[in-house]
N, C-alpha and C positions, 0 to 999 in steps of 0.2 A: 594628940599633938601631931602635928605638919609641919616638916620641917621646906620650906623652898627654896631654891641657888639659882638665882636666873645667870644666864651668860649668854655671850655673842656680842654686846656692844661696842660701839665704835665709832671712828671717824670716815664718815665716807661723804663723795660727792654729792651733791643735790639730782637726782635721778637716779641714784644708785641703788643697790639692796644691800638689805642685811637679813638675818635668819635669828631670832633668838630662842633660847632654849629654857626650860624652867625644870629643872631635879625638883621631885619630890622625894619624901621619906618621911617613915611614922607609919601612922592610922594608914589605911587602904587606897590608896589610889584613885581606883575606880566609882567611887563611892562619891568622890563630889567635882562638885561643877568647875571652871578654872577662868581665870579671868585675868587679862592685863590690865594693868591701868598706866599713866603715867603722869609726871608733872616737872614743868617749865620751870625753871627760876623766877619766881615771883608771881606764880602761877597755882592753883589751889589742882590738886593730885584730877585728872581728869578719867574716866571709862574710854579704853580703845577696842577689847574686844573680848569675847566671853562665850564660853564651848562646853555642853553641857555634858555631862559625865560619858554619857555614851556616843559623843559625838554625833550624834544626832539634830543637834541645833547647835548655828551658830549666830553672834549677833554683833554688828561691829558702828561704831561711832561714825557719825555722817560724813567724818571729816577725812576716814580712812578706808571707807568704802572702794570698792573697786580695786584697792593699792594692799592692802592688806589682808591674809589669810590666819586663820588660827585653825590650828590640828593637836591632836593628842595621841600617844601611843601609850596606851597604859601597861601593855609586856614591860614598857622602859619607865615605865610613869615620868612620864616625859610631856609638858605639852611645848610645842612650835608658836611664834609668832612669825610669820614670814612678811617681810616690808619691802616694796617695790615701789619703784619710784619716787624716792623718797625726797622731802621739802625740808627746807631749811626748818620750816615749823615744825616739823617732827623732833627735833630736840630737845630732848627730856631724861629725866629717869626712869624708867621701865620698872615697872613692879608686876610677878605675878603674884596671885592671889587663889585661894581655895575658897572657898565654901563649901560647905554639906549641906541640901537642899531636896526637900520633896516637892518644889514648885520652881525650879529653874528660870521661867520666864515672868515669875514676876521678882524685880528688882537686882537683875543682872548688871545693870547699870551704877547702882548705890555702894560705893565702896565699903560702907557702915555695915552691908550684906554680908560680908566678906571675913571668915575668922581668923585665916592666915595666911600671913605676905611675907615675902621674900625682900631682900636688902635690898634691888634695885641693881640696870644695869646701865652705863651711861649711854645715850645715842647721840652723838654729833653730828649734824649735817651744815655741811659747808655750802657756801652757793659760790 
């Protein structure tokens, strides 16, 4: 069992940042891959970005490309999403999620991939 607490959500301007963060605890840390996803009101849960155990690969949705960073510190078992210039579209719920995975790049994207997710953190972006 994996337990996740995502936090950092918020209300900020349209260009602005945010930083969020995902607690882990349970099973090992290290051991599996991590992945945000998120979803809109009225909007089916979408893939934002996804970092494989050892950080060593990362892979981020086309839509947040360039704007968007994910990291991991597993001393903290801790992973980052960091959000930069951020669009009114970017408002959603934030969920991170685990997986345990001996093939990381195939189906990073598939939330179904994914065996444990965290409550969700709000993002507001105002224009």
């Amino acid at each position: 069992q994996v337990l996740l607490a995502e936090s950092g959500g918020g209300l900020v301007q349209a260009g602005g940042s945010l930083r969020l963060s995902c607690a882990a605890s349970g099973r090992t840390f290290s051991n599996f891959a991590m992945g945000w996803f998120r979803q809109a009101p009225g909007k089916e849960r979408e893939f934002v970005a996804a970092i494989s155990w050892s950080a060593g690969a990362t892979y981020f949705a086309d839509s947040v490309k360039g704007r968007f960073t994910i990291s991991r510190d597993n001393t903290k078992n801790t992973i980052y999403l960091q959000m930069n210039s951020l669009k009114p579209e970017d408002t959603a719920i934030y969920y991170c999620a685990a997986r345990f995975t001996t093939s990381f790049s195939r189906g990073y994207y598939a939330d179904v991939n994914y065996n444990y997710w965290g409550r969700g953190t709000q993002v507001t972006v105002s224009s």
